[in-house]
C-alpha positions as CSV (number, residue, x, y, z in Angstrom):
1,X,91.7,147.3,137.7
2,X,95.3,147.7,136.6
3,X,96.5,146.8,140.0
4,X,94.4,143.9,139.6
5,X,96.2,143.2,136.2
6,X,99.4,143.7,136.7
7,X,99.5,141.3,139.8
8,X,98.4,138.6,137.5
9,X,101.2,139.4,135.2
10,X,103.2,139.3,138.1
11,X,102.0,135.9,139.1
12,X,102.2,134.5,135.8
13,X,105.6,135.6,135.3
14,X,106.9,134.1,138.1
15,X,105.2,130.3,138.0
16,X,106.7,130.9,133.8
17,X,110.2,131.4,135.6
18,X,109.6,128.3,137.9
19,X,108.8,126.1,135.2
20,X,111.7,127.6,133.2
21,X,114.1,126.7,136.0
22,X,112.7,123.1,136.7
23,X,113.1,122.7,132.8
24,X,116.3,123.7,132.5
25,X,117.7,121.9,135.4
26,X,115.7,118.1,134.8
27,X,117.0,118.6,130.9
28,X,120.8,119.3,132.3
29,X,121.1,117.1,135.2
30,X,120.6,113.7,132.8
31,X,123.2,111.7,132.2
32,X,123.0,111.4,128.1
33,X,125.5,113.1,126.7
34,X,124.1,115.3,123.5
35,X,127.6,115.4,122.1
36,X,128.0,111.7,122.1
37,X,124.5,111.4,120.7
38,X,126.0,113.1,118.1
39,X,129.0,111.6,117.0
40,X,128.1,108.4,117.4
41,X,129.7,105.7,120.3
42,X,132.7,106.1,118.9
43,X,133.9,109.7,119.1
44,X,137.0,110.5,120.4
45,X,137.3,112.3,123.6
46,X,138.3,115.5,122.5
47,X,135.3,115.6,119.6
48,X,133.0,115.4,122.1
49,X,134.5,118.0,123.9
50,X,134.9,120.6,121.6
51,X,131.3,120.1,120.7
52,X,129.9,120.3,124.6
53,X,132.2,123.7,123.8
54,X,130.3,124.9,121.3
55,X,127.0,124.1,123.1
56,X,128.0,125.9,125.8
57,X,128.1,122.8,128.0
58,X,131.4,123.2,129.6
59,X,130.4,126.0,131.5
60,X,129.2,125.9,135.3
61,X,124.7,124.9,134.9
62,X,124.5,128.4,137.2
63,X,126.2,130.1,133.8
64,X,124.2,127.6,131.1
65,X,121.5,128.9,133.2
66,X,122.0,132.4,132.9
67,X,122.9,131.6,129.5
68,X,120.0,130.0,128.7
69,X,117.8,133.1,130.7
70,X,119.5,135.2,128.1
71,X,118.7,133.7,125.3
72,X,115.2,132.6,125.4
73,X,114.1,136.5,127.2
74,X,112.5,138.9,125.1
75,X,114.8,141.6,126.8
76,X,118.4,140.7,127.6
77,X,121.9,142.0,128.1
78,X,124.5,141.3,125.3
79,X,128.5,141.7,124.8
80,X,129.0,143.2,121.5
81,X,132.6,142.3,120.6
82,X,133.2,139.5,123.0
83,X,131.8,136.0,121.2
84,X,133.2,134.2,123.9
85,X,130.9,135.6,126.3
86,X,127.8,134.0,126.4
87,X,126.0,137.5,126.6
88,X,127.8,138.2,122.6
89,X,125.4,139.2,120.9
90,X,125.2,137.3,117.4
91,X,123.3,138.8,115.0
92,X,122.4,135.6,113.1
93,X,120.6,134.5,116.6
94,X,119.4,137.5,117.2
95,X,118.5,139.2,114.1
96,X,116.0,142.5,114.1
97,X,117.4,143.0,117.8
98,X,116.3,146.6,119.0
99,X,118.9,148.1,121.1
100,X,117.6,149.9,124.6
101,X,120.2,150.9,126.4
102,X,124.2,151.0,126.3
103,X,125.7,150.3,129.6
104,X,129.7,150.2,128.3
105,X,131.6,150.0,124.9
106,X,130.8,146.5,125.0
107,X,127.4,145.4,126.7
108,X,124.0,146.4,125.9
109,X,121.1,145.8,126.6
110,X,118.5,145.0,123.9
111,X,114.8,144.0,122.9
112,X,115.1,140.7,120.6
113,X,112.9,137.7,119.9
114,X,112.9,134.9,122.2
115,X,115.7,132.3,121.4
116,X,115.1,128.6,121.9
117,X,118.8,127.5,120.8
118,X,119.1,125.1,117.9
119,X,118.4,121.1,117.2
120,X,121.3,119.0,118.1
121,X,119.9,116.8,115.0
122,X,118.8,118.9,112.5
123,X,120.6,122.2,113.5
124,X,116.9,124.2,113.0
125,X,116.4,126.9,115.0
126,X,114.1,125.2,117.8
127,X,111.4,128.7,116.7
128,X,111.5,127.2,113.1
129,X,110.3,124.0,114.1
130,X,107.8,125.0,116.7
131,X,106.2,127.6,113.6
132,X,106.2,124.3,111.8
133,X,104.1,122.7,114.2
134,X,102.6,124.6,116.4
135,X,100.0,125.2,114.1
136,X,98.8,122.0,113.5
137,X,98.4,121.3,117.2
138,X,96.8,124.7,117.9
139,X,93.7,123.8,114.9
140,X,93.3,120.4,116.3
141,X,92.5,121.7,119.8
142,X,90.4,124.5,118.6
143,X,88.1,121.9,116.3
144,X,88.1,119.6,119.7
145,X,87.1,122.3,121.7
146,X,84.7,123.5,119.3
147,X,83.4,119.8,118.9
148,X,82.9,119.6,122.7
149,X,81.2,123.2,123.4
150,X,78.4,122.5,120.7
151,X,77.4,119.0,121.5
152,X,78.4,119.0,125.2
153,X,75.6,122.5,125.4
154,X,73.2,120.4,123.5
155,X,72.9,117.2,125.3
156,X,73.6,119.2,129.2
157,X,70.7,121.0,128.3
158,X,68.3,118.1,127.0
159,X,69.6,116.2,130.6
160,X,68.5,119.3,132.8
161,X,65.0,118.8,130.4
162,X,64.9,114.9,130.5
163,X,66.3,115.1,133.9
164,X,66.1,111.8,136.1
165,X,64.8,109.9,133.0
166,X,67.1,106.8,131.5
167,X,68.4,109.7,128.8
168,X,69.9,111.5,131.7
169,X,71.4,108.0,133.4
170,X,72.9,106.9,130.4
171,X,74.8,110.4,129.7
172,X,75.7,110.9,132.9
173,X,77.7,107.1,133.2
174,X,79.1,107.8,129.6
175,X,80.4,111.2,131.2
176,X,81.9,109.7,133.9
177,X,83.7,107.5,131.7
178,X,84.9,110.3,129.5
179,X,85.9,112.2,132.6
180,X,88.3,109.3,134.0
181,X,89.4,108.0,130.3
182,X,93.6,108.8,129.8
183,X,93.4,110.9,126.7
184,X,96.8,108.0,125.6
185,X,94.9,105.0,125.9
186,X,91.1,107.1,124.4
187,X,93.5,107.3,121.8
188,X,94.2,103.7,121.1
189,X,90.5,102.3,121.7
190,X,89.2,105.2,119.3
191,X,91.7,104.5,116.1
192,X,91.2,100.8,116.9
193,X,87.4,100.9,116.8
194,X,87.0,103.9,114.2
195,X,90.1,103.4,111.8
196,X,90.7,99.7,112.0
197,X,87.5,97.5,113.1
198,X,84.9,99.5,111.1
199,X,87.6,101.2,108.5
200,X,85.3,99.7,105.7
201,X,82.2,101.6,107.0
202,X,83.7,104.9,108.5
203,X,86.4,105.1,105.8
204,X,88.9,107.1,108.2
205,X,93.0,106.7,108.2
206,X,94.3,105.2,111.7
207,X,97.5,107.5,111.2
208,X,97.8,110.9,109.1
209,X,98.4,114.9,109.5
210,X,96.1,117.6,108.1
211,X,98.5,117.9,104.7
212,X,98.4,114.5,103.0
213,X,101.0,114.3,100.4
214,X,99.3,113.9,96.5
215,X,100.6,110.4,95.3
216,X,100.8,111.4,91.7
217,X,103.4,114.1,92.9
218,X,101.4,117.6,93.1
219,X,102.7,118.5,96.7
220,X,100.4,118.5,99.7
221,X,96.8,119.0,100.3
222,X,94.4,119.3,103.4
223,X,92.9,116.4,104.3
224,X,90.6,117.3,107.3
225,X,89.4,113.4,107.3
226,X,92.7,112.9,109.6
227,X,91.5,115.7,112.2
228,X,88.3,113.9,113.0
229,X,89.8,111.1,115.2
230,X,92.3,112.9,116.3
231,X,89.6,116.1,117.6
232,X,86.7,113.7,118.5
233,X,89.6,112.0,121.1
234,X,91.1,115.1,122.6
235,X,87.3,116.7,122.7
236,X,86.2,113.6,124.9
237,X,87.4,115.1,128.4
238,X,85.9,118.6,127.8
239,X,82.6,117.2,126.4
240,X,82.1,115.3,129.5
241,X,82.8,118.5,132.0
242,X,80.9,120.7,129.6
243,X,78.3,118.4,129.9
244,X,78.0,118.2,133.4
245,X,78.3,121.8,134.1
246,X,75.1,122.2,131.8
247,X,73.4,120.4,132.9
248,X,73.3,121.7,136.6
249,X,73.4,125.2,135.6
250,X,70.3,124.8,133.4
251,X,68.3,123.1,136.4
252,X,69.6,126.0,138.3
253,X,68.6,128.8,135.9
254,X,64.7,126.5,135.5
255,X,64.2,126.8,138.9
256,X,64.7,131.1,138.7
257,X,61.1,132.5,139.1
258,X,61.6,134.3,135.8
259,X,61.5,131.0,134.2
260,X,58.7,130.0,136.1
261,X,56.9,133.7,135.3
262,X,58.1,133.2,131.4
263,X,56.0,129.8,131.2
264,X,53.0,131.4,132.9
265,X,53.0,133.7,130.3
266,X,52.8,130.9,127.9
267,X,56.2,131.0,126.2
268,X,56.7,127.3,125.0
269,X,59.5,125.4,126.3
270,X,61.7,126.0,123.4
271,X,61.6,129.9,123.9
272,X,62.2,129.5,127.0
273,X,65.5,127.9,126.8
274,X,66.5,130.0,123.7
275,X,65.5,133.6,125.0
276,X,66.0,132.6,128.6
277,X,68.0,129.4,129.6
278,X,70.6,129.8,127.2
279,X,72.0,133.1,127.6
280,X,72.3,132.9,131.5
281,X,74.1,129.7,131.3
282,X,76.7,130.7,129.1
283,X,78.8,132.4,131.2
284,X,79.9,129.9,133.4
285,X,80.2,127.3,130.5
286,X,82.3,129.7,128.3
287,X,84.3,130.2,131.4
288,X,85.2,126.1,131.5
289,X,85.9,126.7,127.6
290,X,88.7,128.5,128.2
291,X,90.2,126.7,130.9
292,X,90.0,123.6,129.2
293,X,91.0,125.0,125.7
294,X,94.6,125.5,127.6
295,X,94.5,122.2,128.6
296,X,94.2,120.5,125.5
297,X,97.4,122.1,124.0
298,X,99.1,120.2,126.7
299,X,97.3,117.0,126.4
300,X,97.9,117.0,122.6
301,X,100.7,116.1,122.9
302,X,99.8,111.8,123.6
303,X,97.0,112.4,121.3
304,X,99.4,113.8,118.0
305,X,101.8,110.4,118.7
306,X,98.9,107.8,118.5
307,X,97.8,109.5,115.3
308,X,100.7,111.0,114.1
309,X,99.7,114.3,113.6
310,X,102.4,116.3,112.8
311,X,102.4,119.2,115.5
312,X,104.3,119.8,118.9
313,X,103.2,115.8,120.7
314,X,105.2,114.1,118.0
315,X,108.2,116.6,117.9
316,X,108.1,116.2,121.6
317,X,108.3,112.5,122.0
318,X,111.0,112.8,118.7
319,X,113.1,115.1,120.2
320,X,113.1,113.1,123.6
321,X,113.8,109.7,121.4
322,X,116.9,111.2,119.9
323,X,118.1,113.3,123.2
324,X,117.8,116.7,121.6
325,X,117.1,118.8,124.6
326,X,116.8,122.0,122.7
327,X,113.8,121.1,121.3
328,X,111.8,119.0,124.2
329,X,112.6,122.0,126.5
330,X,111.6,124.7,123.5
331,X,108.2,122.5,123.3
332,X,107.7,122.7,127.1
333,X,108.1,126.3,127.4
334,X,106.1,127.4,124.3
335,X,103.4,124.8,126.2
336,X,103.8,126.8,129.4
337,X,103.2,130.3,127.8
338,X,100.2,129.1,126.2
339,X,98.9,128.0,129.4
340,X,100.0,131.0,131.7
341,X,98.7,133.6,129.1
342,X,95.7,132.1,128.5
343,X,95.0,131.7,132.6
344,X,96.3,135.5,132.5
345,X,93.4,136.1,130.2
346,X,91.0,134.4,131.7
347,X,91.6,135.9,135.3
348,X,91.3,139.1,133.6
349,X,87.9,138.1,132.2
350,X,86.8,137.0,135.8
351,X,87.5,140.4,137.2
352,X,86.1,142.6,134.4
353,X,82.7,140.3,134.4
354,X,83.2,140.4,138.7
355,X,84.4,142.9,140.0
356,X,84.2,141.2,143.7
357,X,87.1,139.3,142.7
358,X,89.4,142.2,142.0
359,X,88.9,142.7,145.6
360,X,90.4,139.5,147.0
């Protein structure tokens, strides 16, 4: 089993390097200058060079590459006494660092948190304003996946019961629909009909965050009634493979002859299903649930900019407005270890529930 784990980590620690790499090089091959971006179109020429200096820009990408390796790893080599280097290690960047090992007078190597550079806009430390909103994204999926797991359970299981009937027909051309829907334009056609055609009757906001600022100047409160377009649009995908995959592993479990023994014996159809159905299909559909759950940190991100919800999507799309690099890639790469973690996990799951598949 720890074989079997540790490959995974391997694996998952090399596609995180890959996507680190492609990051890095798309966001440094552009042609926008940051330091123009932020001096304006008029900056003199050597402005805009000394702040490329200070980013670290001048240097060769195979160095801002190492560089960047360096700053953003949890374990990295440092220059203690050189701040030219870009291996110096700064204690404002890299405060509560844990020194390992001492190779020389000057370099060490040392256990630090993860450094995503700074905003060329705001100066914040790219980790401040991922804390920031992070968050917000990460409730908004777990309330749309939540959404999706209870009703999408519910109605795949009265389709396997009502199976071939016009209930069945009609849910499984509505799923279809959900399945093919771009979570962008769901987005549109949901704040359109919900927030703007039947605003008088549903009474929801086409645009808002969870913390709503009081008007009569008493700071923020939660307002949850902004998370139920956004959740009921990102859940939409999910409910319609949850769904699906219900509904054929119910029909799958009703055809077991213990089902067919259990009703012999009398047990009513709703027992059935509770005592028998339901735990045996659970498995499979829990297994979806946390594939998808990944997913929907990723696709978030259209869903936050329709509605404005203030988590990673409309940092993302900001920071790519306004050029700042630092951020968009910080967003990226927080995304990516999200997703390769929780694939990490759910491997793991796989081969402690199967143990066949430690074996391939």
């Amino acid at each position: 089993m720890l074989k079997y784990v540790l490959k995974k980590i391997f694996y998952g620690l090399f596609v995180l390097l890959g996507v680190i790499t492609i990051v890095f090089l798309l966001f440094n091959v552009l042609p926008a200058d940051p330091a123009r971006m932020m001096l304006g179109q008029r900056a003199d020429i050597s402005s805009i060079e000394a702040i490329n200096k200070d980013l670290g820009r001048d240097k060769p990408v195979f160095i801002q590459y190492l560089n960047y390796l360096n700053d953003i790893s949890p374990i990295s080599i440092h220059n203690l006494n050189n701040e030219k280097s870009y291996w110096y290690l700064d204690n404002s960047k890299y405060s509560g660092s844990i020194k390992l090992l001492k190779f020389s007078k000057s370099k060490v190597l040392v256990i630090k948190k993860p450094y995503l550079r700074r905003s060329y806009q705001s100066k914040r430390k790219v980790t401040s304003i991922m804390a920031d909103a992070f968050p917000a994204t990460l409730i908004l999926a777990v309330v749309s996946m939540l959404f999706a797991f209870i009703i999408g359970l519910i109605i795949g299981i009265l389709r396997a019961i009502f199976k071939d009937t016009w209930f069945d027909r009609l849910i499984s051309v509505l799923s279809v629909f959900g399945m093919s829907l771009p979570s962008f334009f769901a987005a549109i056609l949901v704040a359109w009909i919900f927030a703007f055609v039947l605003a008088k009757y549903t009474g929801l906001n086409m645009f808002g965050s969870l913390y709503t600022v009081d008007d009569f100047g008493n700071g923020e409160y939660i307002n949850l009634k902004n998370l139920i377009l956004p959740a009921f649009t990102l859940g939409i995908r999910p409910l319609a493979v949850i769904v699906e995959l219900t509904r054929s592993s119910t029909l799958d479990v009703l055809s077991q002859d213990y089902i067919r023994t259990a009703k012999a014996k009398g047990l009513n159809r709703g027992k059935v299903i509770l005592r028998h159905v339901l735990k045996n299909i659970l498995n499979p559909i829990i297994t979806s649930v946390s594939s998808w759950f990944a997913s929907l940190i990723a696709g978030a991100v259209f869903v936050e900019y329709v509605f404005d919800w203030k988590g990673v999507g409309v940092v993302m799309v900001d920071g790519l407005g306004k050029y700042d690099f630092p951020v968009v890639m910080g967003v990226l790469i927080v995304i990516s270890v999200f997703l390769v973690v929780i694939n990490i996990l759910t491997d793991i799951t796989y081969g402690l529930l199967d143990p066949r598949i430690r074996l391939e």
